[in-house]
C-alpha positions as a printed NumPy array, in Angstrom:
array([[ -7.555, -52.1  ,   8.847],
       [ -9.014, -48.747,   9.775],
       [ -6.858, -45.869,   9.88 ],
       [ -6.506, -44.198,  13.162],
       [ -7.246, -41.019,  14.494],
       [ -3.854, -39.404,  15.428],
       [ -2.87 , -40.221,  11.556],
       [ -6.017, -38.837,  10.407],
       [ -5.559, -35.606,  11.945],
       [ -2.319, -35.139,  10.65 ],
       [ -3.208, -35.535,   7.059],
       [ -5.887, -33.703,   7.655],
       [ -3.691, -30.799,   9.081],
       [ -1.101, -31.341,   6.466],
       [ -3.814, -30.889,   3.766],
       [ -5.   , -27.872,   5.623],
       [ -1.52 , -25.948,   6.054],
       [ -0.848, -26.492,   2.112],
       [ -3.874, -24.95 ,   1.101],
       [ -3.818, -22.218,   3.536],
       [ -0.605, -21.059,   1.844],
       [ -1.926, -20.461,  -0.921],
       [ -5.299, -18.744,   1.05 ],
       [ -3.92 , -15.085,  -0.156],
       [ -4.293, -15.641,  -3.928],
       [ -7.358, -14.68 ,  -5.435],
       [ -6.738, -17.146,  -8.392],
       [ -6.415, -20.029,  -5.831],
       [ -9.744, -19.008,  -4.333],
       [-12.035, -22.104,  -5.66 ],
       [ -8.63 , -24.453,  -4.932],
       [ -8.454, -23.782,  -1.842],
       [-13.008, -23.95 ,  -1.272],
       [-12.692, -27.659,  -3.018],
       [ -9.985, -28.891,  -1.351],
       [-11.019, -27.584,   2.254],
       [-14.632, -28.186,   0.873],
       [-13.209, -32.084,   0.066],
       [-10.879, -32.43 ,   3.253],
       [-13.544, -31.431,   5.675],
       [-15.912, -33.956,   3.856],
       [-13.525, -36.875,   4.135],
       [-13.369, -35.728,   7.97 ],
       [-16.754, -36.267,   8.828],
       [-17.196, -38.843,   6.62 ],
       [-14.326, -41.056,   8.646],
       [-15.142, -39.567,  11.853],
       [-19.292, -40.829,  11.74 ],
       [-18.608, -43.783,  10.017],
       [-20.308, -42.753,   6.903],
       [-22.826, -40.31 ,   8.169],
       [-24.331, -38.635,   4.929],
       [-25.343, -35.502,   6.882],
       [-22.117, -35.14 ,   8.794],
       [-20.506, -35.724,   5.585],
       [-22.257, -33.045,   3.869],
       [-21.856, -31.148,   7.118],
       [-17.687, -31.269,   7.147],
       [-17.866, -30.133,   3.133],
       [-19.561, -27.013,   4.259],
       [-17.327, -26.562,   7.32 ],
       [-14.62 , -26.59 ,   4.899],
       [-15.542, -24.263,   2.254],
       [-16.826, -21.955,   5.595],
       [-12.912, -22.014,   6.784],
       [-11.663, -21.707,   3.226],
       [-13.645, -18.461,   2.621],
       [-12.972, -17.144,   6.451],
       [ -9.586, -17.465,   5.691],
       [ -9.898, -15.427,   2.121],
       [-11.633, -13.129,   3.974],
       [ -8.81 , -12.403,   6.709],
       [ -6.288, -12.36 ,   4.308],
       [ -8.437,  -9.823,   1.956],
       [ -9.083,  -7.621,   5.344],
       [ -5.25 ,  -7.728,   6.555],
       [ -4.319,  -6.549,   2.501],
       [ -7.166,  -3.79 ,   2.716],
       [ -5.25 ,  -2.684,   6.152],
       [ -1.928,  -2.825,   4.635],
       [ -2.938,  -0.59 ,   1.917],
       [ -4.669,   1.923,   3.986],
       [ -1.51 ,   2.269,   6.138],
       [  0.854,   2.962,   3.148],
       [ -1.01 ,   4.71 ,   1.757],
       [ -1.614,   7.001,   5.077],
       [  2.462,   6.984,   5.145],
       [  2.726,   7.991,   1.691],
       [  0.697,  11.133,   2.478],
       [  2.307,  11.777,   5.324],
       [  5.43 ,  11.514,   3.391],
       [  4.4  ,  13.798,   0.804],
       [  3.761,  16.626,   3.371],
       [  6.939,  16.417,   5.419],
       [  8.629,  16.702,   1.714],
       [  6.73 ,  19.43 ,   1.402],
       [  7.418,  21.205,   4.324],
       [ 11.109,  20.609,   3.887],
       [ 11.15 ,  22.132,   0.559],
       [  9.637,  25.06 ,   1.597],
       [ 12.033,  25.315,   4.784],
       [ 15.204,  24.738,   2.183],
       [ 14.052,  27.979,  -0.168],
       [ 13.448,  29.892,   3.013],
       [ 17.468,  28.938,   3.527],
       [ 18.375,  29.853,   0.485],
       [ 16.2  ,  33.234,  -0.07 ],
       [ 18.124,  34.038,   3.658],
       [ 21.578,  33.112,   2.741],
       [ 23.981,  36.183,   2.613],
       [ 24.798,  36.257,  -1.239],
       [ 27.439,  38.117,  -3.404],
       [ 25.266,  40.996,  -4.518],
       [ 26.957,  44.04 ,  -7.013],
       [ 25.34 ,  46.949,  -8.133],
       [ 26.19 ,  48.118, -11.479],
       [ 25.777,  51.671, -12.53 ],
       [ 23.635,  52.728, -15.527],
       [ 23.896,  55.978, -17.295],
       [ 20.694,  57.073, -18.294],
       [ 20.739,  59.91 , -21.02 ],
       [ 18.093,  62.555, -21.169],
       [ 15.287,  61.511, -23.337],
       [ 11.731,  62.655, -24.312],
       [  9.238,  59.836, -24.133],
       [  5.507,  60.211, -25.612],
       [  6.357,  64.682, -24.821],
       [  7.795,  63.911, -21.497],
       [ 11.312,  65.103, -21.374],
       [ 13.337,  62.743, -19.053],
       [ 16.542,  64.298, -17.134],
       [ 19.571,  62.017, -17.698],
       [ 20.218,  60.106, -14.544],
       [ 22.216,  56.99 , -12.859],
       [ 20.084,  53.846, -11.866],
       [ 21.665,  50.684, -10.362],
       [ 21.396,  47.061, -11.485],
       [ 21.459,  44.422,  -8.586],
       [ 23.044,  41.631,  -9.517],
       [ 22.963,  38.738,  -7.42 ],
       [ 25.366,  35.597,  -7.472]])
C-alpha cells in the first residue's frame, strides 16, 4: 500500500519543525544538514517515484534550507548583539552623565563650614623675618 500524500507531508513537516529547533546551535549544525539533507531526499524520492536526480535534487534542497536557516539564526544573534551592545554604551554614558550631575549637587549643596583661627607667631624663615599673624582654617562638614 503506498503511503499518501497528506501523511507524507506531515511527517515530513514534523521532521522539519524538530530539527529547526534545534537550527540555533552551532553543535547541531551537521544534525540538522543530514537530517534536512535525508528528509528532503526521502521527499523527492517518494514524490518521483524513485527519480535518482530528483532524489539527489531534494538532499541538496535540504541541506540548502538547513544552512539558510543557520544562517538566519546566526544573522538575528549578530543583530541581537549589536543592539546590546549599542544599549550598553548608551547606558554607560547616561551613568556617566548622572554622576557628574550628582557631584555638581553635592559641590553646590550649602554645607556646615567653620573657620578656625590660627595664631601664627613671628618667625624668621631662610633670613626672612615673618610678623606674627592670624590665618583661618575652613573646615567643611
Amino acid at each position: 500500500m503506498k503511503t499518501t500524500l497528506p501523511l507524507l507531508t506531515f511527517r515530513t513537516l514534523l521532521v522539519a519543525l524538530v530539527v529547526g529547533l534545534f537550527a540555533g546551535c552551532a553543535a547541531t549544525r551537521p544534525i540538522s544538514d543530514v537530517a534536512l539533507g535525508a528528509g528532503g531526499a526521502y521527499l523527492g524520492h517518494e514524490l518521483s517515484n524513485g527519480d535518482p536526480v530528483a532524489t539527489a535534487a531534494g538532499a541538496a534542497g535540504g541541506v540548502i534550507l538547513s544552512e539558510g536557516l543557520h544562517y538566519a539564526a546566526k544573522k538575528q544573534a549578530e543583530k541581537a548583539y549589536a543592539t546590546g551592545y549599542d544599549k550598553g554604551k548608551s547606558d554607560a554614558v547616561k551613568q556617566q552623565y548622572w554622576l557628574y550631575v550628582s557631584m555638581q549637587r553635592q559641590r553646590n549643596q550649602v554645607s556646615s563650614v567653620r573657620l578656625y583661627p590660627v595664631q601664627l607667631p613671628e618667625q624668621r624663615i631662610d633670613g626672612v623675618t615673618f610678623q606674627p599673624s592670624t590665618k583661618y582654617l575652613r573646615i567643611e562638614e
